[in-house]
C-alpha positions as CSV (number, residue, x, y, z in Angstrom):
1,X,-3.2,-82.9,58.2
2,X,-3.4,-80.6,55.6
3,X,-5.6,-80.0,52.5
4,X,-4.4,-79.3,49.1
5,X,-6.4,-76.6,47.3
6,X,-6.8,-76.7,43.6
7,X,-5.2,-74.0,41.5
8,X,-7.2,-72.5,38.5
9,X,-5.9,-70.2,35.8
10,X,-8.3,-67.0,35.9
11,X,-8.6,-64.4,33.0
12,X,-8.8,-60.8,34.5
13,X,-9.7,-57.3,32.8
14,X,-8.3,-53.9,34.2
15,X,-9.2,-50.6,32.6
16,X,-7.2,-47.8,32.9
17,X,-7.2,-44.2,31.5
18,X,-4.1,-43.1,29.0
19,X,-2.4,-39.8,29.2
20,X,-1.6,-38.7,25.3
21,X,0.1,-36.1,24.1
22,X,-1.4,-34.2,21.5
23,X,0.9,-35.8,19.2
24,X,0.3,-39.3,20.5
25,X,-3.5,-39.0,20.2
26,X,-3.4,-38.5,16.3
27,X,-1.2,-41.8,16.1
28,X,-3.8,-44.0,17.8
29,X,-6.4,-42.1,16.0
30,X,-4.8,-43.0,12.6
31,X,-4.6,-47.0,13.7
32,X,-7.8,-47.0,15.3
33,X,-9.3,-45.5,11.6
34,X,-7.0,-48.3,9.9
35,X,-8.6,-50.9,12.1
36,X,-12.0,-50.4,11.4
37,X,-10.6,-50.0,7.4
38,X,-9.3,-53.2,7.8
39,X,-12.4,-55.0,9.1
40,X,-14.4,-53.0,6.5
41,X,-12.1,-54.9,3.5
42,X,-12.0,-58.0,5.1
43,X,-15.8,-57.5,4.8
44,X,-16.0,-56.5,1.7
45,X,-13.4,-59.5,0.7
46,X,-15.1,-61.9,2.2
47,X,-18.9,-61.2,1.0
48,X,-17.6,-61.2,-2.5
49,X,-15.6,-64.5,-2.7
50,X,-17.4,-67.3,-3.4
51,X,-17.9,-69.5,-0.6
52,X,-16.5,-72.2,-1.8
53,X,-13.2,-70.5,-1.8
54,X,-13.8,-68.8,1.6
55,X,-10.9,-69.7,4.0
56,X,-8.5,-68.0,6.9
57,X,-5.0,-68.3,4.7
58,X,-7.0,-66.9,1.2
59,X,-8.1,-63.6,3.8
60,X,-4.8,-64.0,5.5
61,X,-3.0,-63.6,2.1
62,X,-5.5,-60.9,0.8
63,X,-4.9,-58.5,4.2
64,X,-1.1,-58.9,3.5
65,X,-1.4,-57.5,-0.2
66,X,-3.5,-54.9,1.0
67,X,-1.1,-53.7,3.8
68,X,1.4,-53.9,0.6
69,X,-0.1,-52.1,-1.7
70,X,-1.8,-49.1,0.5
71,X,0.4,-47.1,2.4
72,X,-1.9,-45.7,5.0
73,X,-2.5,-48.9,6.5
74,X,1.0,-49.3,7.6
75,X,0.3,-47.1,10.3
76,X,-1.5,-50.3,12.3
77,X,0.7,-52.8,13.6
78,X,0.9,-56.6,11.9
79,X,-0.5,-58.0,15.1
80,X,-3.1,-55.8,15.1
81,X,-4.1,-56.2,11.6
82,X,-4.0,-59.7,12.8
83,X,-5.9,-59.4,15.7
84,X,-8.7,-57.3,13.3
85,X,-8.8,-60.7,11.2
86,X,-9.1,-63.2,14.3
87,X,-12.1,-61.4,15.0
88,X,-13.9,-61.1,11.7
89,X,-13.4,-64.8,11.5
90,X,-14.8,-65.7,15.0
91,X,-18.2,-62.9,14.4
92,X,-18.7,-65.4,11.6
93,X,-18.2,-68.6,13.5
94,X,-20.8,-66.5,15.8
95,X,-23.0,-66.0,13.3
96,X,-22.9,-70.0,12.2
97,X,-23.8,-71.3,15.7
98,X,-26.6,-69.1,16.1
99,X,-25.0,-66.4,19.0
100,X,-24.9,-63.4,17.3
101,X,-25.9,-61.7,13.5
102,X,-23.8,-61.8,10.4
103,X,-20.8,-59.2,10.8
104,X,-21.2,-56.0,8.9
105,X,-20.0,-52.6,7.5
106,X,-18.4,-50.8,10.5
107,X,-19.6,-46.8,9.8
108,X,-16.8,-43.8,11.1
109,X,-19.4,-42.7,13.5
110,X,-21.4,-45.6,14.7
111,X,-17.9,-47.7,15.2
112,X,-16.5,-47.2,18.7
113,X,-12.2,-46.3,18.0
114,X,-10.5,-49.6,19.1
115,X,-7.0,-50.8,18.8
116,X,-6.1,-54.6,19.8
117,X,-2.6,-55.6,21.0
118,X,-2.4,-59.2,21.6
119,X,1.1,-59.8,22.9
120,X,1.4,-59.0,26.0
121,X,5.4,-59.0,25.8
122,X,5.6,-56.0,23.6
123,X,3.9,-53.8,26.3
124,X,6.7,-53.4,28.6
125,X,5.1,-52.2,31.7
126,X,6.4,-50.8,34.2
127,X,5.5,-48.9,37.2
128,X,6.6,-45.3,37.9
129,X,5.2,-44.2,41.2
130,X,1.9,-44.7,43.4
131,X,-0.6,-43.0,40.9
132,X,1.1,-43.3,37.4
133,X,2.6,-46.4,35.3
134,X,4.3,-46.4,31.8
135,X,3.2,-49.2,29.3
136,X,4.8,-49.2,25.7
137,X,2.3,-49.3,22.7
138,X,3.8,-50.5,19.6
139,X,4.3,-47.6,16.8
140,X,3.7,-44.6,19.2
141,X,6.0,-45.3,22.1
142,X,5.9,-44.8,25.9
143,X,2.9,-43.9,27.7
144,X,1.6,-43.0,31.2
145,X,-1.5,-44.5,32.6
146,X,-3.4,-43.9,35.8
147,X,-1.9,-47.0,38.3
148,X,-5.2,-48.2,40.0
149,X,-5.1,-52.1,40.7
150,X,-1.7,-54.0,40.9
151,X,-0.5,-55.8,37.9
152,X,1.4,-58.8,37.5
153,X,4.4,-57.4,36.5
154,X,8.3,-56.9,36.8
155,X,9.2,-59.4,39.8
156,X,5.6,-60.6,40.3
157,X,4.9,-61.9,36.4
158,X,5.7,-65.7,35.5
159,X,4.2,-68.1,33.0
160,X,1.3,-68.5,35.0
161,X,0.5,-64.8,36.1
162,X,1.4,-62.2,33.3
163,X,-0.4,-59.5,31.3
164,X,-1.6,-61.8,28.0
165,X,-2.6,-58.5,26.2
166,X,-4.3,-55.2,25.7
167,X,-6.6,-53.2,24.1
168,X,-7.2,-49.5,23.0
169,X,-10.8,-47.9,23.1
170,X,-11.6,-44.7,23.1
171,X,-14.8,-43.1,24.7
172,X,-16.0,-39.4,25.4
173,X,-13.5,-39.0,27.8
174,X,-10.5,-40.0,26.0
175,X,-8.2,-43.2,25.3
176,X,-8.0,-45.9,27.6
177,X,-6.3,-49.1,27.8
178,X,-8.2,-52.7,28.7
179,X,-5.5,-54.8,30.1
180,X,-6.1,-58.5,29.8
181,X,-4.2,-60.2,32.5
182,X,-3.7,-64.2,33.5
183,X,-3.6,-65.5,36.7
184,X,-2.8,-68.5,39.3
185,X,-4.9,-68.3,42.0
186,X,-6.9,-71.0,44.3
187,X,-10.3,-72.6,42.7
188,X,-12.9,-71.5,45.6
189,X,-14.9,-74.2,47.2
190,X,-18.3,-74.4,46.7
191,X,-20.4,-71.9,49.1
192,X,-23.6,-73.0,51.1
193,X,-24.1,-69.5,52.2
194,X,-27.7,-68.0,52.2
195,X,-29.8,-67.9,48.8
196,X,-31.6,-64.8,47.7
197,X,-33.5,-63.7,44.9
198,X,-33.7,-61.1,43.5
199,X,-36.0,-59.0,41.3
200,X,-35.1,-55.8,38.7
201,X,-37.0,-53.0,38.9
202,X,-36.9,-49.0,38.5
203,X,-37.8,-47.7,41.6
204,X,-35.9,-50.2,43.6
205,X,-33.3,-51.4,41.1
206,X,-32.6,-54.9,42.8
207,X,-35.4,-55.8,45.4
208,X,-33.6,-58.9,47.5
209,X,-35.8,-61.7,49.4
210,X,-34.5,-61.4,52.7
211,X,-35.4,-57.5,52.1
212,X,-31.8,-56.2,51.6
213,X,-32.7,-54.0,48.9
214,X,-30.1,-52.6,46.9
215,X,-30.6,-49.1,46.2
216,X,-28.2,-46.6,44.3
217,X,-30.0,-43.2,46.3
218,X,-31.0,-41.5,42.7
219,X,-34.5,-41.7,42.3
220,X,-36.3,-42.6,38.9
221,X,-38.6,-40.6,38.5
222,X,-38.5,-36.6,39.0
223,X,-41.0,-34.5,41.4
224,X,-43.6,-34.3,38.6
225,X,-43.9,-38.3,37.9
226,X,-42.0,-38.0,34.5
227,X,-38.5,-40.3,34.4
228,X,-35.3,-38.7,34.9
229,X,-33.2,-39.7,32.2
230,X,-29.9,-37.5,33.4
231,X,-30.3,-39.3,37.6
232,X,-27.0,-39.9,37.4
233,X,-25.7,-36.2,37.0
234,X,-25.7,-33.9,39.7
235,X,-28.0,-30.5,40.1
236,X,-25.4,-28.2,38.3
237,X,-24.2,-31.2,35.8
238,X,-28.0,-31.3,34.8
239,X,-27.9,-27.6,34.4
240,X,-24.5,-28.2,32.0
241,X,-26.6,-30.4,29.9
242,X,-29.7,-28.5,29.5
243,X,-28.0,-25.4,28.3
244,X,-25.7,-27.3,25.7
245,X,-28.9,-29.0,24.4
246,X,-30.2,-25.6,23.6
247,X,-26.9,-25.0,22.4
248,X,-27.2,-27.2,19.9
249,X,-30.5,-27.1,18.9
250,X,-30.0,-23.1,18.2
251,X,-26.6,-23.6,16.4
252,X,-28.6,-26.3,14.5
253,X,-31.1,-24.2,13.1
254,X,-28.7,-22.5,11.2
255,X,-27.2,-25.4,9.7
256,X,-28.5,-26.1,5.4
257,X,-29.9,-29.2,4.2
258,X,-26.4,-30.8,3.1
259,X,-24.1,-28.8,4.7
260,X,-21.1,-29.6,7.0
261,X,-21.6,-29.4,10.7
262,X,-19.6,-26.3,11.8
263,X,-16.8,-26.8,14.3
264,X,-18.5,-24.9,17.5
265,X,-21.5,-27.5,16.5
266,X,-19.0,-30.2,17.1
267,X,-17.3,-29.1,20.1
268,X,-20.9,-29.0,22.0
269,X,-22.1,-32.6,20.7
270,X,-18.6,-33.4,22.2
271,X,-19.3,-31.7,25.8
272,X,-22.9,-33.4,25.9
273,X,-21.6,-36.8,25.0
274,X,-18.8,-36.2,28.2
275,X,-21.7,-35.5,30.3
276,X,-23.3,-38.6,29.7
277,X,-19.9,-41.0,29.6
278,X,-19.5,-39.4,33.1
279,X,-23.2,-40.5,34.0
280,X,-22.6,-44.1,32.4
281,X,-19.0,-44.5,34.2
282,X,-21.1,-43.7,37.7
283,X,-23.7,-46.2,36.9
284,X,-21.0,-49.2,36.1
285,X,-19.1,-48.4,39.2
286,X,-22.8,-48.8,41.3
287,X,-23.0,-51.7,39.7
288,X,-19.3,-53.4,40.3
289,X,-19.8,-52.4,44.0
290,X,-23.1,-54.4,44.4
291,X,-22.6,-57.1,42.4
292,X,-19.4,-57.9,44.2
293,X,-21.1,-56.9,47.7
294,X,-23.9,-59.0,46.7
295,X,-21.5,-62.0,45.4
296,X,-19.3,-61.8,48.6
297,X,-22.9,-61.9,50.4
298,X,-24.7,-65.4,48.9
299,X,-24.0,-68.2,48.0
300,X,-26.7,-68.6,45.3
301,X,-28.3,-66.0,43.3
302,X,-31.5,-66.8,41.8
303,X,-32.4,-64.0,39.4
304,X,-35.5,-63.6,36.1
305,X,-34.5,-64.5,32.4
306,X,-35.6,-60.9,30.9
307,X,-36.0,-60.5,27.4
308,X,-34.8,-56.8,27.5
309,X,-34.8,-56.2,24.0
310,X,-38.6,-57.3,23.3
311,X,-39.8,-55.4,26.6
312,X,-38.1,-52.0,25.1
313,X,-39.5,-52.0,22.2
314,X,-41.7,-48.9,21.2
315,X,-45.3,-48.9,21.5
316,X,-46.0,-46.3,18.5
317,X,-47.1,-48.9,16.3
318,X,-48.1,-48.4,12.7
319,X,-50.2,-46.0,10.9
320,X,-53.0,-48.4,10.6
321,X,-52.7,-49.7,14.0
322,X,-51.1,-46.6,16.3
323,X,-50.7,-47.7,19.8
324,X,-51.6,-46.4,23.2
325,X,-50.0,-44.8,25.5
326,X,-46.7,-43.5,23.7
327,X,-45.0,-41.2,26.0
328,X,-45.3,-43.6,29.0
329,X,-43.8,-46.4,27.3
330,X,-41.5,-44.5,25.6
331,X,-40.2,-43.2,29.5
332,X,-40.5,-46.9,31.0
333,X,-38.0,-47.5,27.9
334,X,-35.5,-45.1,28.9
335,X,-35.7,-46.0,32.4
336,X,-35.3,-49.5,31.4
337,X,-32.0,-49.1,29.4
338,X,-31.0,-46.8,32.3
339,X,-30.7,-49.7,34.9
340,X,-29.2,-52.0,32.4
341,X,-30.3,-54.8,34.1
342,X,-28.3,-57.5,31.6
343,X,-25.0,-55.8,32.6
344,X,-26.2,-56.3,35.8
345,X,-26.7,-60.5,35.6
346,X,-23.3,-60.6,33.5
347,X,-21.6,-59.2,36.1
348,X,-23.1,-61.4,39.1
349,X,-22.4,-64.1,36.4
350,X,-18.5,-63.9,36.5
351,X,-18.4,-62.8,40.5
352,X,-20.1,-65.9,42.0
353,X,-18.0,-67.8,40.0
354,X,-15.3,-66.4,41.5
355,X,-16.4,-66.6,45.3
356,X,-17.8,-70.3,44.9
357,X,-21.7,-69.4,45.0
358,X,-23.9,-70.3,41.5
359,X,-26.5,-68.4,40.1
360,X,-29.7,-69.7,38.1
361,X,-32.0,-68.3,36.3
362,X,-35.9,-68.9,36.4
363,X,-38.6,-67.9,33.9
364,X,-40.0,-64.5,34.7
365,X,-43.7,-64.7,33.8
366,X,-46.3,-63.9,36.7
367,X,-43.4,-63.4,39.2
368,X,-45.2,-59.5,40.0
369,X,-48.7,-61.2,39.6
370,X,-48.4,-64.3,42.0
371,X,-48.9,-63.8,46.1
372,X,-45.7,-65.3,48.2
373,X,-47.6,-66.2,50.9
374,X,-50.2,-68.4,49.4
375,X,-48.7,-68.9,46.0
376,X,-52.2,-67.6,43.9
377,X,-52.5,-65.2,41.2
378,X,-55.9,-63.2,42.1
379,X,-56.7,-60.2,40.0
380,X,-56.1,-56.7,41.1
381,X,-53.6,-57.6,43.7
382,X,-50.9,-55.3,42.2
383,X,-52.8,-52.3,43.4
384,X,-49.8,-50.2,41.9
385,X,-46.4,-50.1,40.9
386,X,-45.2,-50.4,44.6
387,X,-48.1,-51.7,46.5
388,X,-49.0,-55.9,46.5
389,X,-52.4,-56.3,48.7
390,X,-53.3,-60.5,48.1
391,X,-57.0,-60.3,47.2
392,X,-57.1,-64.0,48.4
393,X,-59.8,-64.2,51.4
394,X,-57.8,-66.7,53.1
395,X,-54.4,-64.7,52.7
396,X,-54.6,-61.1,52.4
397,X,-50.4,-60.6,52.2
398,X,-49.6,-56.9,51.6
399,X,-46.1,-55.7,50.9
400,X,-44.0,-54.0,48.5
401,X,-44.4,-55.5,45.1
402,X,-40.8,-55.8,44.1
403,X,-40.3,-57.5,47.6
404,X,-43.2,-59.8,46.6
405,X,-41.3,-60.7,43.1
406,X,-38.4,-61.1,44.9
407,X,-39.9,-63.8,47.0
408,X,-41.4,-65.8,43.9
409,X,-38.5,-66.0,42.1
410,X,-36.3,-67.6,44.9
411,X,-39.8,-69.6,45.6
412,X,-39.0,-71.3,42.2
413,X,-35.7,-71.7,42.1
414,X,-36.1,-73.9,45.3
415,X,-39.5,-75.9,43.7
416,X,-37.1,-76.6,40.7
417,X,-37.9,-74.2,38.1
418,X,-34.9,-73.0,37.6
419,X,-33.1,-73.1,34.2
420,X,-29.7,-74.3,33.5
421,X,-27.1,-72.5,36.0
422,X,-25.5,-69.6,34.3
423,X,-22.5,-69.7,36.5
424,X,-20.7,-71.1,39.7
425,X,-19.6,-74.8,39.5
426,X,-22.3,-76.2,36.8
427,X,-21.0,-74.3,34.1
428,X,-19.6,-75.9,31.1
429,X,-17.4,-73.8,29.7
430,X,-16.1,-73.6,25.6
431,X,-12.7,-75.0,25.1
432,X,-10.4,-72.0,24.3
433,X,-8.0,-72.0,21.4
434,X,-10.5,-73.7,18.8
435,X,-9.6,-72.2,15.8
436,X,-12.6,-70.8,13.6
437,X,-14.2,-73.2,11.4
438,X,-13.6,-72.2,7.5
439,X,-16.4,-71.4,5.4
440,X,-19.2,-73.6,5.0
C-alpha cells in the first residue's frame, strides 16, 4: 500500500551575477535612474492629492501621462513602470497595517539601482554551456549570466514549475539578476527530530544546546581586545582597505567646502565599497550554509526575540546627559550589525519550513543571567563575557555563558514560553493576490 504525498507550490529566489557590456551597463543604468524617478513622482503625486481622491487607476492614469509627456522615462519598460506602482501601493498598504513606515523620497545615493521584470515569459532563458546562460532583458537585449543552480527551464518548465519573474539590482560588484522561480515539489511531513536552542552572540555567533556550536573561524575581536570590524577580509585584503582609507582621507583634504568630488576621489570610494560587498557576500554565504546545515539537523529551533534595533543604539547621549562608556558600545554596535543576527532567524525561518521542523521564538530577558542547572538567577554568576560560575550554594554549575543561554532558551520553549511559531507547520500565511486597499 502506498501513501500519497501532498504537493505544495513553493516560491524560490536565485541570484546570479550579469556580464554587461559597457554599452549594456549604461542602458540598465538609465532604467534603473527612471525607476527610482518614477517612484519619486508617484510620491510626490500621491502626497499632494487629496485623500479623498487617492486611488490605483487615478495613479495608474497619472504614471501613463507622465511616461507621455517626458521622454526620458521611455527608457524603462511599461511592466516595469508597472511593477514601480504595485509597489508604492503595497509600502502604503504596509504602512496602514502597521508593518512598516510611510514610503518616502528615494535619494540617487541612498537608493540601491533596481530594475523589476515581472513576466517571466519575456525573459527567454536559455542555457549556453556548464558555467554560462543567456536570459533576455526587455529594452537592452541578450545577456550572459553565471549558470550556478538549475532552472526550470526549456523542457523542464510547465504551469506549475516556471521562472514567474526577475529582478535587476546592482551592488559594488556589479549588476545582478534575482530570479524568482515557482515550483511543484512534495509538502514535507512534519519532523520529530531533536530540538535545540540556540543563543546569538559575538564570540560564538550561534552557541547550540547540545553544544554544537556554530562557529565561522574569524574571531571578533583583534589581539589588542578592540572589535575587528573588516574579520571577514583576509590579511592583504585588510591591508587594501587601510591604504585606500588613507587614500581618501588625504585626497579629501583637498576637496573645498561645496565643491565636486574629483574623479580619482570616486574611483577609491568605489574600491573600498568592493572590499566590503566582498566581506558582506562571505558573511551571507556562512550564513546559508548553517542555517540550512542547522535546518537539515533539527527538527525544532527555538531561538530569542531580539530587538536589534533598540540594543544598537548609541550610548553618546545628550549634552545634558552624556553617557558612559562610548567607544565600547559604540564597538559592541558594530560587532552587533556584523553578525546580523535577524538575517540569521529569517533565514532559519524559510528553511525549517522547507524540511518539516518549526521554529519558535521565546522572550529573551534573563536568558544570560539565569543558571540551567537549577533554574535561579543569583548575582555575579556571569563572571565575564564567556565564563557562567552559578553562585547558588546548592548548585555551583560552571560553563560557557553562551552555552548556558543556549540551555535556557530551549528550557522555555519546552515549559511553554514560547511565542507564536514563526515558521514550520503553525504558520498562517497572507493570502497572495489581495489587491491593495485604496486610500483611506
Amino acid at each position: 500500500m502506498t501513501t500519497e504525498r501532498v504537493q505544495g507550490k513553493w516560491q524560490l529566489g536565485h541570484r546570479a551575477r550579469l556580464a554587461l557590456t559597457p554599452v549594456q551597463v549604461r542602458l540598465v543604468d538609465a532604467q534603473a535612474h527612471a525607476a527610482r524617478a518614477t517612484w519619486n513622482l508617484l510620491h510626490d503625486f500621491w502626497t499632494m492629492t487629496p485623500k479623498c481622491r487617492r486611488s490605483l487607476q487615478a495613479t495608474d492614469e497619472a504614471i501613463r501621462q507622465a511616461r507621455k509627456e517626458i521622454d526620458w522615462l521611455g527608457v524603462l519598460p511599461a511592466q516595469a513602470a508597472q511593477a514601480v506602482l504595485k509597489a508604492y501601493h503595497q509600502a502604503w498598504k504596509n504602512c496602514w497595517e502597521g508593518r512598516a513606515d510611510e514610503p518616502n523620497f528615494k535619494a540617487r545615493l541612498r537608493t540601491v539601482m533596481s530594475v523589476d521584470i515581472p513576466q517571466g515569459r519575456d525573459l527567454q532563458i536559455t542555457r549556453v554551456h556548464r558555467r554560462w546562460g543567456m536570459v533576455n532583458i526587455p529594452k537592452v537585449g541578450r545577456i550572459r549570466f553565471r549558470w550556478t543552480k538549475d532552472l526550470p527551464v526549456g523542457k523542464h518548465a510547465d504551469k506549475d514549475n516556471r521562472i514567474t519573474g526577475a529582478r535587476l539590482v546592482k551592488d559594488a560588484l556589479g549588476w545582478h539578476i534575482a530570479f524568482r522561480a515557482q515550483t511543484l515539489d512534495t509538502v514535507p511531513e512534519p519532523r520529530t527530530g531533536p530540538e535545540a536552542g540556540i543563543d546569538a552572540g559575538v564570540n560564538i555567533p550561534l552557541a547550540l544546546s547540545d553544544g554544537n556550536h556554530q562557529d565561522h573561524g574569524r574571531p571578533a575581536r583583534l589581539p589588542n581586545g578592540t572589535a575587528d570590524r573588516d574579520k571577514w577580509l583576509n590579511t592583504g585584503e585588510k591591508a587594501k582597505l587601510l591604504r585606500l582609507e588613507q587614500r581618501a582621507a588625504h585626497r579629501k583634504s583637498f576637496r573645498k567646502r561645496g565643491e565636486k568630488t574629483s574623479r580619482r576621489l570616486r574611483n577609491t570610494y568605489d574600491q573600498i565599497k568592493r572590499l566590503r560587498a566582498t566581506a558582506t557576500r562571505r558573511a551571507t554565504d556562512w550564513q546559508h550554509r548553517t542555517t540550512t546545515e542547522l535546518a537539515r539537523t533539527y527538527g525544532v529551533i527555538v531561538v530569542e526575540k531580539l530587538d536589534i534595533p533598540n540594543m544598537v543604539k548609541s550610548a553618546r547621549g545628550t549634552i545634558a546627559n552624556p553617557g558612559k562608556n562610548v567607544a565600547q558600545k559604540s564597538g559592541l554596535n558594530r560587532s552587533i550589525s556584523q553578525e546580523a543576527w535577524g538575517r540569521t532567524v529569517t533565514m532559519l525561518t524559510y528553511k525549517t519550513a522547507r524540511h518539516g521542523g518549526t521554529l519558535h521564538k521565546v522572550p529573551a530577558p534573563n536568558t544570560s543571567l539565569r543558571c540551567s542547572a537549577c533554574g535561579f538567577t543569583t548575582p555575579g554568576s556571569r563572571e565575564d563575557q564567556a565564563t557562567f560560575v552559578c553562585k547558588n550554594p546548592d548548585c555551583g554549575w560552571s560553563g560557557n555563558a553562551d552555552h548556558n543561554a543556549a540551555r535556557n532558551v530551549l528550557q522555555l520553549y519546552r515549559t511553554g514560553h514560547a511565542l507564536v511559531p514563526t515558521a514550520g507547520r503553525a504558520v498562517v500565511r497572507r493570502t497572495r493576490g489581495v489587491k491593495p486597499a485604496t486610500a483611506r
